[in-house]
N, CA and C atoms as an extended XYZ file, in Angstrom:
381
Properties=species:S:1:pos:R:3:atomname:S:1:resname:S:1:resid:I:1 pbc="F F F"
N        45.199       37.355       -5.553 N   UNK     1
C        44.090       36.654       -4.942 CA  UNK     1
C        43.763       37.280       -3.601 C   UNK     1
N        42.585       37.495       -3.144 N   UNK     2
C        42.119       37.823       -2.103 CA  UNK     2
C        42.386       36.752       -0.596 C   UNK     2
N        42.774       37.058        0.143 N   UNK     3
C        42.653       36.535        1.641 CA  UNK     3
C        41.594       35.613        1.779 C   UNK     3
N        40.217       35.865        1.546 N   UNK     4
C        39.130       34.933        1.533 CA  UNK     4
C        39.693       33.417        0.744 C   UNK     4
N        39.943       34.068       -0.824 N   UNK     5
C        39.927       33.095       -1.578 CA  UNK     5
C        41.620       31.803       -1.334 C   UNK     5
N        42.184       32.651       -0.616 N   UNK     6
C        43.282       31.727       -0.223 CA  UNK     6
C        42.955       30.603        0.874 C   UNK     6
N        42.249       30.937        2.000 N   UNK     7
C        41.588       30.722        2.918 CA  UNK     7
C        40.636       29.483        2.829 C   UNK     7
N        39.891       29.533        1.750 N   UNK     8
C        38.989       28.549        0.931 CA  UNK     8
C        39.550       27.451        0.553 C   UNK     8
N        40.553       28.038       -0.079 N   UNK     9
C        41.465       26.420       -1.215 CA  UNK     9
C        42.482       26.169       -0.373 C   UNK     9
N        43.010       26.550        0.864 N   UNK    10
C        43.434       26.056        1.414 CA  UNK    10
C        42.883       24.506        2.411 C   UNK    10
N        41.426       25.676        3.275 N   UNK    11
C        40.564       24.219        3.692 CA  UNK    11
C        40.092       23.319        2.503 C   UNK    11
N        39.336       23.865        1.800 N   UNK    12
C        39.445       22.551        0.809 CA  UNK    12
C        40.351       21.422        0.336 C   UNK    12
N        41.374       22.073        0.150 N   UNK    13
C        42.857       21.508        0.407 CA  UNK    13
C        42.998       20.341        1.600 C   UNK    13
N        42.878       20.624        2.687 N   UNK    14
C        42.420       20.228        4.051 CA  UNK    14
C        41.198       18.986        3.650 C   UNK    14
N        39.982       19.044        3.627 N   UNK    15
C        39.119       18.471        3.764 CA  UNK    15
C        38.970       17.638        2.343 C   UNK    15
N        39.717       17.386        1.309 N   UNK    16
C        39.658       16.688        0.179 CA  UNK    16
C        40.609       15.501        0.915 C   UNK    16
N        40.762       14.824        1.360 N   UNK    17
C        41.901       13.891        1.997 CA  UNK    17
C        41.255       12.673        1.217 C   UNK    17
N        42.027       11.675        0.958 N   UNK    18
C        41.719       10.982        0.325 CA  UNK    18
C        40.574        9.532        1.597 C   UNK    18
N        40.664        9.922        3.069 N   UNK    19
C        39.666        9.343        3.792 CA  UNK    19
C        38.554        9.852        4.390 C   UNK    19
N        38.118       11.250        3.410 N   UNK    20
C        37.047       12.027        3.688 CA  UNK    20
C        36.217       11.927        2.358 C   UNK    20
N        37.537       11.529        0.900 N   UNK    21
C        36.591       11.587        0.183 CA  UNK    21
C        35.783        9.985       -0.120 C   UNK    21
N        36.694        9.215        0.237 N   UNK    22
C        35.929        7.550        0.134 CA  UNK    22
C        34.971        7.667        1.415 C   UNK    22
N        34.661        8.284        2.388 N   UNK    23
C        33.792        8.018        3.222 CA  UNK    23
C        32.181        8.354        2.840 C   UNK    23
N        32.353       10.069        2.112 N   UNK    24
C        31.470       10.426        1.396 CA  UNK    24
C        30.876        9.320        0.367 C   UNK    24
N        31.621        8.833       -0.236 N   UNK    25
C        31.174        7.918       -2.042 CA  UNK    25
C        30.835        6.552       -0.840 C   UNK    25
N        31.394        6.079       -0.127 N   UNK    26
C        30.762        4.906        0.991 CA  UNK    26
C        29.200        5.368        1.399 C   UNK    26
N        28.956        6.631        1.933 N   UNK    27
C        27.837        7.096        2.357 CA  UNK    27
C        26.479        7.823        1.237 C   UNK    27
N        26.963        7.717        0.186 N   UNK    28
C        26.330        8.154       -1.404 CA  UNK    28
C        25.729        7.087       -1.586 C   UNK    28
N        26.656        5.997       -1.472 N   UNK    29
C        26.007        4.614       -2.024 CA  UNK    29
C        25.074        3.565       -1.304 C   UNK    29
N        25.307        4.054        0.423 N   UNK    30
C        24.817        3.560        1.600 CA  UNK    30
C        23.494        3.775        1.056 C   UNK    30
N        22.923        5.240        1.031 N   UNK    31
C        21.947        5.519        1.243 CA  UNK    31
C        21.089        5.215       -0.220 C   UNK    31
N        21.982        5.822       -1.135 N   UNK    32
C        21.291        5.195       -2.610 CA  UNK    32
C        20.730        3.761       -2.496 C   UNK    32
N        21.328        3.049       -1.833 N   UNK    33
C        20.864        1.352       -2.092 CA  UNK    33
C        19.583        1.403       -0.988 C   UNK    33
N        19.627        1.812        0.068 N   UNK    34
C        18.657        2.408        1.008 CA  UNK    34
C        17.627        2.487        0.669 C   UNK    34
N        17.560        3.616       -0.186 N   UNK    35
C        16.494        4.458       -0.913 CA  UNK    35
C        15.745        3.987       -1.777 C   UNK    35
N        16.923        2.972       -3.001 N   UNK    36
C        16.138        1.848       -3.255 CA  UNK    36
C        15.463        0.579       -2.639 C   UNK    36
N        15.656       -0.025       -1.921 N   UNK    37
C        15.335       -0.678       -1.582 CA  UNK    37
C        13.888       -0.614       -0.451 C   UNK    37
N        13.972        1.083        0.430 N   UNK    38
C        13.114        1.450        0.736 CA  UNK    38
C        11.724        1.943       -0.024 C   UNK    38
N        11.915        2.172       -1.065 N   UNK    39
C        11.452        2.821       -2.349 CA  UNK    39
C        10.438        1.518       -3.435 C   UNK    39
N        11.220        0.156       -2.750 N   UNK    40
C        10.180       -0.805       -3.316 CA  UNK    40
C         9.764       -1.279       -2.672 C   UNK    40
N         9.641       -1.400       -1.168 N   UNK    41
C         8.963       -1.815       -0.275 CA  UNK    41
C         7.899       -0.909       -0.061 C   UNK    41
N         7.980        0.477        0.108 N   UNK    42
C         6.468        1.321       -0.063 CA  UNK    42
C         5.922        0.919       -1.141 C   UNK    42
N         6.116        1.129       -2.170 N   UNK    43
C         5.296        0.566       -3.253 CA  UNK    43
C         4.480       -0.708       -3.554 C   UNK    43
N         5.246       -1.530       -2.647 N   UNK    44
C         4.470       -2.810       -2.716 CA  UNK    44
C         3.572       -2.676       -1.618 C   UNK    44
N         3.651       -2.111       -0.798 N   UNK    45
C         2.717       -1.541        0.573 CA  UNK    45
C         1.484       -0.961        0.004 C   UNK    45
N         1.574       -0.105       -1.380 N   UNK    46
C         0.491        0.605       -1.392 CA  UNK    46
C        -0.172       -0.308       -2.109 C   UNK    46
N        -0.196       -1.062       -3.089 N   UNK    47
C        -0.876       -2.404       -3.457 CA  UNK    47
C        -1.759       -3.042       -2.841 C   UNK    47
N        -3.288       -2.276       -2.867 N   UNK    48
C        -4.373       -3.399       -2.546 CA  UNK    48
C        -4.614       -4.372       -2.178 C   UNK    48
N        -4.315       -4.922       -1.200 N   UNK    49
C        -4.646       -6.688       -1.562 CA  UNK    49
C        -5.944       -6.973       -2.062 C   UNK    49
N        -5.792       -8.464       -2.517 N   UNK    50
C        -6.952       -9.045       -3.091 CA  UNK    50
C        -8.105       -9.825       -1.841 C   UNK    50
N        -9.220       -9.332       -1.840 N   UNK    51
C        -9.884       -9.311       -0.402 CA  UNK    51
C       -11.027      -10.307       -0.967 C   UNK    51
N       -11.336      -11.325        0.562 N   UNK    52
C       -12.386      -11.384       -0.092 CA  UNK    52
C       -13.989      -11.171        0.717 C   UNK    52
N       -15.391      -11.203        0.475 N   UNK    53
C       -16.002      -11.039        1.772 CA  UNK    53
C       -17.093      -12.248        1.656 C   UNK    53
N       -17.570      -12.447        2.769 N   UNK    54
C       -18.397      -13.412        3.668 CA  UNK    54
C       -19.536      -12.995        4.200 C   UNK    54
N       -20.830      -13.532        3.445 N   UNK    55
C       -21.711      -13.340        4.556 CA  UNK    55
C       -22.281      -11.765        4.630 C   UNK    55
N       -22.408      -11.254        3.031 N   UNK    56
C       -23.056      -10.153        2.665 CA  UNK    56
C       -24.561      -10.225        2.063 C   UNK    56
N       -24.610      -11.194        2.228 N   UNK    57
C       -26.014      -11.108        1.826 CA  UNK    57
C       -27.446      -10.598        2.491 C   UNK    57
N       -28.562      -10.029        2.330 N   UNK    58
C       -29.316       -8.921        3.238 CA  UNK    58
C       -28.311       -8.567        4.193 C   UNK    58
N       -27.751       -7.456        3.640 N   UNK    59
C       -26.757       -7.209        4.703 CA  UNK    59
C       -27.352       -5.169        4.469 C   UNK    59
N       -28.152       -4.917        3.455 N   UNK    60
C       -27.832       -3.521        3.028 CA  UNK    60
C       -28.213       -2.645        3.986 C   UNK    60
N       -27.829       -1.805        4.218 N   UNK    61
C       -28.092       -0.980        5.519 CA  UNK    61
C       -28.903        0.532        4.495 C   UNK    61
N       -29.773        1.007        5.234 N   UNK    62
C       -30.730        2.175        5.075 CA  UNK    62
C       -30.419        2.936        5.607 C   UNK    62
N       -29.448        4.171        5.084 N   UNK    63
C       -29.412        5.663        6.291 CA  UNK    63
C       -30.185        5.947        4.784 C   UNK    63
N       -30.069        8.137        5.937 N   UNK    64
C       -30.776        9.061        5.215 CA  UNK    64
C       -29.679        9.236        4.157 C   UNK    64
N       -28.333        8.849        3.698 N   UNK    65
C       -28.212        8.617        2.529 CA  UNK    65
C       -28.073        8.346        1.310 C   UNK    65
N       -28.466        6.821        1.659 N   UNK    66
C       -28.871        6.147        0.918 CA  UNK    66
C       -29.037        4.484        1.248 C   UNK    66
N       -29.009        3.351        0.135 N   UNK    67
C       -28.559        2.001        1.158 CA  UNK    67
C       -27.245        1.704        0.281 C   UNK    67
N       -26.604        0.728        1.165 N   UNK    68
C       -25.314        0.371        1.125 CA  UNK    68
C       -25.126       -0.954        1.754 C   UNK    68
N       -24.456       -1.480        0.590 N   UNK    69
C       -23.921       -3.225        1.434 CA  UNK    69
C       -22.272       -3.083        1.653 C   UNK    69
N       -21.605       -3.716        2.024 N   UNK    70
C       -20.552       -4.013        2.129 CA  UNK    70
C       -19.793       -4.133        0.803 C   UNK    70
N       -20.241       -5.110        0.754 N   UNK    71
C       -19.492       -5.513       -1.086 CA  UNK    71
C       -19.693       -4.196       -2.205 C   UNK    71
N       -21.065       -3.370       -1.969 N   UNK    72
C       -20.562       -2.468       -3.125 CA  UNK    72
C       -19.580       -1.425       -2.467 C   UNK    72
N       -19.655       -1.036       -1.299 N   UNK    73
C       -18.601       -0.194       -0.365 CA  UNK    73
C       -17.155       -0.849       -0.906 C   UNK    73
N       -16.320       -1.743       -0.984 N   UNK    74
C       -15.742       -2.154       -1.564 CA  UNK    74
C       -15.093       -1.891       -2.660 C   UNK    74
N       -16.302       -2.574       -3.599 N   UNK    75
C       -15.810       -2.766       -5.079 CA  UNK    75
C       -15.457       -0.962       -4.999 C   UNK    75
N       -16.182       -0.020       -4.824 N   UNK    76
C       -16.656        1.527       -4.842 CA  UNK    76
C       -15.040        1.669       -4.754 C   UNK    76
N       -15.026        1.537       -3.177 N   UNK    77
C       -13.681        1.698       -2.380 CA  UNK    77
C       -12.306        1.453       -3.663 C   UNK    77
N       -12.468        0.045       -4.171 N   UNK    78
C       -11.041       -0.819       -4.925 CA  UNK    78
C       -10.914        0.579       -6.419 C   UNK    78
N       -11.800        0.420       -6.883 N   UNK    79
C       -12.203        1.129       -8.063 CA  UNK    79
C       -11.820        2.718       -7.920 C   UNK    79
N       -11.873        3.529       -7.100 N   UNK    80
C       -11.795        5.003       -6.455 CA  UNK    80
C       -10.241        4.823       -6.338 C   UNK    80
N        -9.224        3.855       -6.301 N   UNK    81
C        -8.120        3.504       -5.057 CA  UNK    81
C        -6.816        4.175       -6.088 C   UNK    81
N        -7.191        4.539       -7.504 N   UNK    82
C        -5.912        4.994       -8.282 CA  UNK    82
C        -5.259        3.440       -8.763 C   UNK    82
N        -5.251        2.568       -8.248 N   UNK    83
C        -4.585        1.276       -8.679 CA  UNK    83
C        -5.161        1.205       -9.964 C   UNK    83
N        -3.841        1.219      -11.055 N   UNK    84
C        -4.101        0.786      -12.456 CA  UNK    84
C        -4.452       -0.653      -13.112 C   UNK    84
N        -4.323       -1.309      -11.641 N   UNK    85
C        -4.562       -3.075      -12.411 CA  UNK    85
C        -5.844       -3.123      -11.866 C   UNK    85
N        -6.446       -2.205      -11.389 N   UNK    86
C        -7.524       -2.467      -10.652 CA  UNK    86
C        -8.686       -1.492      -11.719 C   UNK    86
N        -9.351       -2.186      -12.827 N   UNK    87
C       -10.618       -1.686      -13.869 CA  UNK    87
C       -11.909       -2.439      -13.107 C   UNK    87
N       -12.920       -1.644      -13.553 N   UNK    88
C       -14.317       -2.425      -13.554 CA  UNK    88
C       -14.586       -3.669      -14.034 C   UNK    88
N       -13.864       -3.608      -15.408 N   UNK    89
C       -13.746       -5.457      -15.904 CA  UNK    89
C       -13.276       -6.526      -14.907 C   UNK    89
N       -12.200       -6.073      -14.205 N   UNK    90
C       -11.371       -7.214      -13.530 CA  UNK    90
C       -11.756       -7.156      -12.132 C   UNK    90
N       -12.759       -5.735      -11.619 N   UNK    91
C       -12.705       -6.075       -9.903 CA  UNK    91
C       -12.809       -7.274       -9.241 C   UNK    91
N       -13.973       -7.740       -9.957 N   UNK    92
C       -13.861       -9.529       -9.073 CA  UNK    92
C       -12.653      -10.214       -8.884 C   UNK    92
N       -11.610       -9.994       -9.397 N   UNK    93
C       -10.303      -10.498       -9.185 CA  UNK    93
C       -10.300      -10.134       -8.028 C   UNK    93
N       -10.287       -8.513       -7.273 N   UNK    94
C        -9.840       -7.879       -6.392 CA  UNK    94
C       -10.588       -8.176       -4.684 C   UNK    94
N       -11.867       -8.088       -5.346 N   UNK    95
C       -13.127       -8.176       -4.191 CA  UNK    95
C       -14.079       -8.988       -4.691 C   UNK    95
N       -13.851      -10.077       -3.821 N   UNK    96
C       -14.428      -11.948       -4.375 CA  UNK    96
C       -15.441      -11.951       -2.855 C   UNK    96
N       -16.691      -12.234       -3.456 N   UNK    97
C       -17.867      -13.066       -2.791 CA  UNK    97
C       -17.310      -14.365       -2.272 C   UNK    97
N       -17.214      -14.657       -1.215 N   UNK    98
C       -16.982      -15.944       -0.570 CA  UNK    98
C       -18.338      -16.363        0.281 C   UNK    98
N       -18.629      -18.042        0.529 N   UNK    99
C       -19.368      -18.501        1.269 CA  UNK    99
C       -18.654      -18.742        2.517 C   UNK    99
N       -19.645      -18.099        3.516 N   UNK   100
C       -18.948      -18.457        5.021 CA  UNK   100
C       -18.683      -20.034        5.015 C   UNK   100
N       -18.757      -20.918        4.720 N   UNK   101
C       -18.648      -22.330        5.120 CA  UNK   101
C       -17.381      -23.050        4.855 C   UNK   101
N       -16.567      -22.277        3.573 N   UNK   102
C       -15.058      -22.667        3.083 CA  UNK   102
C       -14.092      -21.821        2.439 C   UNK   102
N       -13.896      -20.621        3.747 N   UNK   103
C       -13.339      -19.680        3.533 CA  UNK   103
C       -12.199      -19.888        3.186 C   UNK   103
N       -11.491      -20.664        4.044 N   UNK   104
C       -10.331      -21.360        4.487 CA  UNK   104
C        -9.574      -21.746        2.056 C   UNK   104
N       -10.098      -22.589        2.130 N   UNK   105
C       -10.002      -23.321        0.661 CA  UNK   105
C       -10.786      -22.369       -0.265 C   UNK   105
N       -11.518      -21.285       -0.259 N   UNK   106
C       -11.695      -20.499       -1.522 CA  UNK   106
C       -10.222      -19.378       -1.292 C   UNK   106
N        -9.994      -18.749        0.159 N   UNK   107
C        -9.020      -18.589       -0.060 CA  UNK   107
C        -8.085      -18.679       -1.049 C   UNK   107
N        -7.095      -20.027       -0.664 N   UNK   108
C        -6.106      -20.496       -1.144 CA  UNK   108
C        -5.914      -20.468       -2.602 C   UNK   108
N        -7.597      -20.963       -3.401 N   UNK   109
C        -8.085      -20.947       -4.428 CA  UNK   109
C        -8.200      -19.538       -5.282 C   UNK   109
N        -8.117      -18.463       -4.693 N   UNK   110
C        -8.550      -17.457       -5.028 CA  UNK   110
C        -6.928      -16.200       -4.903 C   UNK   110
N        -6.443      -16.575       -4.177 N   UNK   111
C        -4.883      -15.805       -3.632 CA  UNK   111
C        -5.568      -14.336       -2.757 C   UNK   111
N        -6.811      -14.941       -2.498 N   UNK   112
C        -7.194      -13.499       -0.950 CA  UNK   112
C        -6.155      -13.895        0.217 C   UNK   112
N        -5.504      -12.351        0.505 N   UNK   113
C        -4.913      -12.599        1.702 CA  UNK   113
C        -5.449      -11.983        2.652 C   UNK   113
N        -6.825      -11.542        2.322 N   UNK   114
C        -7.819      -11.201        3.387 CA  UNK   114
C        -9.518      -10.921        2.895 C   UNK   114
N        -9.824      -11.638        4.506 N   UNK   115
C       -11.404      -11.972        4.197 CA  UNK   115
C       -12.407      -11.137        5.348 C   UNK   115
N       -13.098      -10.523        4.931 N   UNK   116
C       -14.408       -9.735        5.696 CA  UNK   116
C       -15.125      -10.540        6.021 C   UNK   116
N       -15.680      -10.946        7.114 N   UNK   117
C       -16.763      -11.906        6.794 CA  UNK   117
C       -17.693      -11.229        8.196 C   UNK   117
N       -18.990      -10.713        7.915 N   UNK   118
C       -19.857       -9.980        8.724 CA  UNK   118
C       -20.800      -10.718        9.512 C   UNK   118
N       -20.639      -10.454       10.319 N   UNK   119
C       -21.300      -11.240       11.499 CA  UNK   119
C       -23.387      -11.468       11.345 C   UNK   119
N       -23.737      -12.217       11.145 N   UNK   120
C       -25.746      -12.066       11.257 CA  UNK   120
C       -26.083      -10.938       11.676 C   UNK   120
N       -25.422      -10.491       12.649 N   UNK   121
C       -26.467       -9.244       13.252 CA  UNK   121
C       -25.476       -7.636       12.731 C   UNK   121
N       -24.636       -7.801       11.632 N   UNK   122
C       -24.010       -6.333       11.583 CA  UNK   122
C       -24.984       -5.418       10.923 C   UNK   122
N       -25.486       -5.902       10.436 N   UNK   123
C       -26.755       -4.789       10.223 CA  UNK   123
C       -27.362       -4.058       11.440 C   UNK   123
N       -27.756       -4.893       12.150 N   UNK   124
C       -28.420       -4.202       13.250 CA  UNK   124
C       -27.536       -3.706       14.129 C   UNK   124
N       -26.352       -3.918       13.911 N   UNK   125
C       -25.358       -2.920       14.728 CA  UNK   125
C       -24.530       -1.916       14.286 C   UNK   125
N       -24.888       -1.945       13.219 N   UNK   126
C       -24.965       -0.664       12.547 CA  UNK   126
C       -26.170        0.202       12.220 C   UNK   126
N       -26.681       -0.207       12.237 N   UNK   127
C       -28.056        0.865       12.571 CA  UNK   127
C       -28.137        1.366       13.423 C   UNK   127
């Protein structure tokens, strides 16, 4: 055997201790559970919420390219987003018309955990 190779299995020899190798399989599993657990919390992060908006009505705005309301910016937006539960059949699930007057209780009714609701004059402040 070569000098090198004695040299080798000796430290290895060395560094296999039986409180180097449970520290490793402690730190394998640390991070594995980690990873999972980090690993379903992004995922539920990237999940759309179900939105809803307020107070789109004559709302469409006129540039040079083209007009645009809110709500189809949206649906456009939900639909473009890669989310597989998210089809053209079901968007209204996703992006719900609400009346400014009982946001509060269509809410609750609806499971939006968020609501747009555009002020009278956003048109003109966006123009």
């Amino acid at each position: 055997m070569s000098d090198l190779s004695i040299i080798v299995r000796k430290e290895v020899k060395e560094l296999l201790t039986p409180g180097s190798v449970a520290s490793v399989i402690i730190m394998m599993v640390l991070f594995a559970g980690l990873g999972g657990l980090i690993g379903e919390e992004v995922q539920k992060s990237a999940v759309l919420p179900t939105i809803g908006i307020a107070n789109y009505e004559d709302q469409y705005i006129e540039t040079e390219y083209g007009s645009w309301d809110a709500y189809d910016f949206l649906i456009s937006f939900y639909l473009s987003s890669g989310d597989k539960r998210i089809t053209p059949s079901n968007i209204e699930d996703f992006v719900i018309k609400m009346d400014k007057g009982n946001i509060l209780e269509q809410m609750e009714s609806t499971g939006a955990s968020v609501v747009l609701v555009l002020g009278d004059d956003f048109k003109k402040n966006i123009e």
